[in-house]
C-alpha positions in Angstrom: 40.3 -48.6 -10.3 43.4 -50.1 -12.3 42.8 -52.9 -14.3 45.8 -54.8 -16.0 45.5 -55.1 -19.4 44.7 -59.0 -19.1 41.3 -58.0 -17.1 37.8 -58.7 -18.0 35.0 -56.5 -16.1 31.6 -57.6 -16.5 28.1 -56.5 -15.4 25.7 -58.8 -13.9 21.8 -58.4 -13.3 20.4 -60.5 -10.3 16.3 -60.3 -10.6 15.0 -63.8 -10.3 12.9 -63.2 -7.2 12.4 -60.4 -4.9 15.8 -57.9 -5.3 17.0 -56.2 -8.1 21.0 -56.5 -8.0 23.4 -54.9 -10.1 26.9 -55.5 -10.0 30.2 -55.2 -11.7 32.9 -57.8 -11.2 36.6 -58.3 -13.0 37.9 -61.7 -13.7 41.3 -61.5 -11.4 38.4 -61.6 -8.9 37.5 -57.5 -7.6 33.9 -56.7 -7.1 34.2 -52.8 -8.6 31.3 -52.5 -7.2 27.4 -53.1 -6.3 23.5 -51.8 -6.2 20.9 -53.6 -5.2 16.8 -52.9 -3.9 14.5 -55.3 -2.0 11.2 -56.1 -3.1 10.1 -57.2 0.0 8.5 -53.7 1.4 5.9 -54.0 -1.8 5.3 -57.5 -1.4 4.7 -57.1 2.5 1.2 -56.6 2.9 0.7 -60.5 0.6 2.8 -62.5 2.9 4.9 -63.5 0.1 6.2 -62.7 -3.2 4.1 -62.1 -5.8 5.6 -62.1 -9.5 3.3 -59.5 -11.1 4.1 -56.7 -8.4 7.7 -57.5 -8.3 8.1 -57.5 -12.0 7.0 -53.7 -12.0 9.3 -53.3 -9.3 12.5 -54.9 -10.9 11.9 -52.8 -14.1 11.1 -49.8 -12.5 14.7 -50.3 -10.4 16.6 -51.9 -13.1 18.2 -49.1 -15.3 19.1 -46.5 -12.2 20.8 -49.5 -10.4 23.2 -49.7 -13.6 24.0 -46.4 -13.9 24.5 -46.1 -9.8 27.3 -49.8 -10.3 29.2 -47.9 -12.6 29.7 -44.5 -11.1 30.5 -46.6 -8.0 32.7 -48.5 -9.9 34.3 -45.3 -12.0 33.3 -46.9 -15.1 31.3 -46.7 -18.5 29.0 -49.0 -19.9 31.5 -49.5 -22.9 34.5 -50.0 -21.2 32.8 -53.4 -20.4 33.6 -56.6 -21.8 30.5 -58.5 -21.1 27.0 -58.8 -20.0 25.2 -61.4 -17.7 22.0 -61.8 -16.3 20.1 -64.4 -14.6 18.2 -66.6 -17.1 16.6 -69.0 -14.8 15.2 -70.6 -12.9 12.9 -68.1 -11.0 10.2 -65.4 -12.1 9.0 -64.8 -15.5 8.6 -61.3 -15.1 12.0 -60.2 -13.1 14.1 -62.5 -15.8 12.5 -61.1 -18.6 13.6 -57.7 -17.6 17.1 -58.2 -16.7 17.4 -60.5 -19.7 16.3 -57.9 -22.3 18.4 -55.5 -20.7 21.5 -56.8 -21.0 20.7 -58.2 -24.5 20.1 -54.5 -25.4 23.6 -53.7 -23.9 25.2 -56.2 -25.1 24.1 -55.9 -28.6 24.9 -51.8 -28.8 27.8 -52.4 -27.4 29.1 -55.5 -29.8 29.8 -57.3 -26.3 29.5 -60.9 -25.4 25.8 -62.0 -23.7 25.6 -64.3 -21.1 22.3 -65.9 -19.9 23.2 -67.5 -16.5 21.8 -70.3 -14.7 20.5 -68.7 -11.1 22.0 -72.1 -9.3 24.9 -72.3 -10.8 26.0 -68.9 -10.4 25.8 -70.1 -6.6 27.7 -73.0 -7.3 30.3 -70.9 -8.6 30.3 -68.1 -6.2 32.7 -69.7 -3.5 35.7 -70.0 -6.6 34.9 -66.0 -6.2 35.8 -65.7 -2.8 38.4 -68.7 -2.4 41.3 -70.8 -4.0 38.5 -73.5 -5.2 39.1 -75.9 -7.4 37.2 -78.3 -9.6 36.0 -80.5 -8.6 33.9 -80.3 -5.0 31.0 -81.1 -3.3 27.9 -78.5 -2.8 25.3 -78.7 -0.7 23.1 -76.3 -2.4 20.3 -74.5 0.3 17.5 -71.5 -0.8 14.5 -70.5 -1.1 13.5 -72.5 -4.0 16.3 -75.3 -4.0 18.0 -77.9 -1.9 20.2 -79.9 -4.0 23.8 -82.1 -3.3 25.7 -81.7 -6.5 29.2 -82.8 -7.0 30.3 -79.7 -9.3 32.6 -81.0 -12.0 33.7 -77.6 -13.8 31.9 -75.1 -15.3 28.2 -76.2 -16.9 29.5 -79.8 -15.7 26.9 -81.2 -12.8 26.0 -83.9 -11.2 22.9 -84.0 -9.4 23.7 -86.9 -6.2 20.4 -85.5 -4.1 17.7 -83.4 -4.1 14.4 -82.7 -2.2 11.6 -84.9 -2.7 9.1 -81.8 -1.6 9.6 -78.5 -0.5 12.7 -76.9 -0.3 14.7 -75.8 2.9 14.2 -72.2 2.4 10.2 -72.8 2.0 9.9 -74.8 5.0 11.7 -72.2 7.1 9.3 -69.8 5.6 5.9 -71.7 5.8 6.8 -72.6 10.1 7.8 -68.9 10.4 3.8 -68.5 9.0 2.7 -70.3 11.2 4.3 -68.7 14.2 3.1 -65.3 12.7 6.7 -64.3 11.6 7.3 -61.7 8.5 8.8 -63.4 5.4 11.4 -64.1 4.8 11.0 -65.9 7.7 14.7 -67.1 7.8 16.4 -64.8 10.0 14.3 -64.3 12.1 13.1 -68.1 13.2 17.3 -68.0 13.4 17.4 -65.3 15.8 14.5 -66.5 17.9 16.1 -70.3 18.3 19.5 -68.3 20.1 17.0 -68.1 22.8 15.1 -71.3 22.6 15.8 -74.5 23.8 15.0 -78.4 22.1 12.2 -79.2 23.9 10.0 -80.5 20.8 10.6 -83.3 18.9 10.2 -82.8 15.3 10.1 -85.7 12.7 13.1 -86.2 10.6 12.3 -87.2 7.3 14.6 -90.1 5.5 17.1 -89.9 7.9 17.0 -93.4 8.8 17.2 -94.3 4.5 20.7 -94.2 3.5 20.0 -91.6 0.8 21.2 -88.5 0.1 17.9 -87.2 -1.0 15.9 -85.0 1.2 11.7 -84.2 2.0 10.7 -81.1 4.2 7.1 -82.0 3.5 6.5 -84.1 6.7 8.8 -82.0 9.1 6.4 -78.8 8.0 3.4 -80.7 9.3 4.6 -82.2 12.3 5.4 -78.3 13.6 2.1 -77.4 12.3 0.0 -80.1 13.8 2.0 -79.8 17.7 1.1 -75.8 16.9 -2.4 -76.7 16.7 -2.1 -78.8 19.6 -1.3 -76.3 22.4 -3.9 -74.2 23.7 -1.6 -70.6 23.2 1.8 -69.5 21.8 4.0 -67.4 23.9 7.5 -66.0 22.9 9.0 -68.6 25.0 7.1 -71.3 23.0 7.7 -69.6 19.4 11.6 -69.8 20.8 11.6 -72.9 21.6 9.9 -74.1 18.0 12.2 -72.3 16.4 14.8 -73.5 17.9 13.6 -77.3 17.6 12.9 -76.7 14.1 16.4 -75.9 13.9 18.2 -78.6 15.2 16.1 -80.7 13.2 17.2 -79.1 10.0 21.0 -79.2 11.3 20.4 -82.9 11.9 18.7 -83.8 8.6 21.6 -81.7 6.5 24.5 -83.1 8.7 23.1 -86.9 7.8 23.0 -86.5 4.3 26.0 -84.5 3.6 27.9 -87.3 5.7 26.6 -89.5 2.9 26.9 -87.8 0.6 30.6 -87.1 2.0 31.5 -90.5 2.3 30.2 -91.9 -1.2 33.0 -89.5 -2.9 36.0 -90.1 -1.1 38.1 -88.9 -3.7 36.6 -85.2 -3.2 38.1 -83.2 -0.3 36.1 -79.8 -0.9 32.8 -79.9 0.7 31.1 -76.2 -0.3 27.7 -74.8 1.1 25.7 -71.9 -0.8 22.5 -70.1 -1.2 20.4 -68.3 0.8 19.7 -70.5 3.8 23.6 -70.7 3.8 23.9 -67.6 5.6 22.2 -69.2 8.9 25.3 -68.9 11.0 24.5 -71.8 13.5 23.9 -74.2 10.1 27.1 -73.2 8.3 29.1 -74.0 11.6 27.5 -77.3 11.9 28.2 -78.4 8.8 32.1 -76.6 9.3 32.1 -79.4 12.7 30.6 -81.9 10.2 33.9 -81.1 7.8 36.1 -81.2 10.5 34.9 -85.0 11.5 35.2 -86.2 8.3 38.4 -84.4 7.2 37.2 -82.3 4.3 37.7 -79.1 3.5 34.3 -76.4 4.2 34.1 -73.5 2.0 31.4 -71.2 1.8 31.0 -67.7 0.9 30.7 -64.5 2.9 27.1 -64.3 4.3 26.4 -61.2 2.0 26.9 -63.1 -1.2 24.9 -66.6 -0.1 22.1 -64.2 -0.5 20.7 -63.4 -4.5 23.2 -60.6 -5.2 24.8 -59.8 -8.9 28.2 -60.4 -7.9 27.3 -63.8 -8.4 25.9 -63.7 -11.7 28.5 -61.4 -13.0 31.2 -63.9 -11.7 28.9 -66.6 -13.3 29.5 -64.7 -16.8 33.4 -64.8 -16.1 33.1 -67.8 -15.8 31.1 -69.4 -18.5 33.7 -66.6 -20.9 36.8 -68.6 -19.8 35.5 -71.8 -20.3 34.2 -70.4 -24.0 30.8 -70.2 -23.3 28.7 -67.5 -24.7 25.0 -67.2 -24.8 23.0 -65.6 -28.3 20.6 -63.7 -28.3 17.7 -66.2 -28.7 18.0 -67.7 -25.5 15.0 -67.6 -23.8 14.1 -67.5 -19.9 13.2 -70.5 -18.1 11.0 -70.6 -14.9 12.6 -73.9 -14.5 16.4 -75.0 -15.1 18.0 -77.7 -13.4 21.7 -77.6 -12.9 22.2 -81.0 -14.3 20.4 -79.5 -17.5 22.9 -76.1 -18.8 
């Protein structure tokens, strides 16, 4: 592809959790191109993901997934201006392995490093595929997260909310368990609610506290305890939990983000990203929430609310213009808060 002489390309590695995602991104904002491989087949027969198994996997991916993003993209690796991989949070393992990688390239190459903070890489994302401006609200939604963060600029956070328990992602996991749904349980408890109806009554935690912060904990065992109350489960039942379960989420996220909305008047970009951000029916609840309160709602395409490295890449573009760059003693970290970069 053409690249003015002004353009930056960089290559980011993605393998926090259970993928291992290569991609290669310029900074006038064209994804050159992509390779990424689930986890999730090897981790299937454990119900979950576990870190030891997927490490193996990540390194055993890792260096044909680089060589497949640049022939897609019709590149070399030195004809690269920088190198970013996910730092944290997530698992040891995986970050050690895409860490050390792109040390290694980035030191033969005499290229700038860039260790990249998994969450705010989704923060950043939607400034990939939009005219985004600092700064905006973000209602941040995964597997391991659920945040509201008014995002001032690059490595510039405010944390206004944040779960109290488990995050969103987790919860939608642990009632897909207990309906005797695969993980990720996600899309499919998504899926199965199309067909459901409301017909249980799920608690909502702290909605009646004006707070922006949020607690999954006690919605997980109010489905589990009306589970254990019925004598069978049925594909009519599991549609309508799923679907109950649902609602209940929309209702819970809609409440808070109209806090959180309101509080910071002066802010008229209201973003959603991460994983969980790629349930269609939540995303256009909170675009009808946006519309009520006359805010703008941004959010990615569904393919990049996912863990992909087009977001870390971007992440590394980035943290370059705002002059940050990363040595080579930085370390991974299981745990990272956004408020904390």
């Amino acid at each position: 592809m053409e690249m003015t002489s002004e353009s930056k390309v960089f290559l980011g590695i993605e393998d926090s959790c259970d993928d291992t995602a290569v991609a290669i991104v310029s900074n006038d904002k064209k994804i050159l191109s992509e390779s990424k491989v689930s986890h999730l087949k090897v981790n299937e027969p454990y119900g979950g993901v576990v870190p030891e198994i997927t490490a193996r996997a990540h390194l055993n991916h890792l260096s044909q997934l680089v060589r497949e993003a640049l022939k897609k993209a019709k590149l070399e690796l030195h004809t690269l201006d920088g190198f970013a991989a996910t730092a944290g949070p997530g698992l040891i393992g995986g970050l050690i392995c895409g860490m050390q990688f792109a040390k290694a390239l980035s030191y033969f190459h005499n290229k700038p490093f860039f260790g990249v903070n998994h969450l705010e890489a989704h923060a950043l994302t939607p400034r990939l595929t939009s005219d985004l401006k600092f700064p905006y609200i973000l209602l941040l939604i995964s597997g391991g997260h659920t945040q509201l963060v008014k995002v001032n600029g690059v490595r510039k956070y405010q944390i206004i909310g944040s779960t109290l328990d488990d995050a969103l992602g987790e919860a939608f996991d642990k009632v897909g368990k207990m309906l005797g749904l695969p993980y990720p349980a996600g899309p499919m408890i998504e899926k199965l609610a199309q067909n459901g109806s409301t017909s249980f009554n799920f608690v909502r935690p702290l909605c009646k506290q004006k707070t922006t912060d949020f607690s999954f904990s006690g919605l997980k065992s109010d489905v589990r305890r009306k589970i254990e109350g019925l004598n069978q489960i049925n594909q009519k039942i599991r549609e309508d939990i799923a679907c109950s379960f649902q609602e209940t989420i929309k209702e819970v996220l809609i409440k808070k983000c109209s806090i959180a909305i309101r509080d910071n008047p002066e802010i008229k970009n209201f973003v959603v990203s991460g994983g969980v951000a790629s349930n269609k029916y939540i995303r256009q609840s909170l675009q009808n929430m946006c519309d009520t309160n006359n805010v703008n709602f941004i959010a990615p395409p569904i393919e990049l609310c996912t863990d992909n490295g087009v977001m870390i890449a971007w992440a590394g573009i980035e943290n370059d213009k705002a002059g940050f760059v990363d040595n080579y003693n930085l370390s991974p970290r299981p745990r990272w808060p956004l408020n904390e970069i």
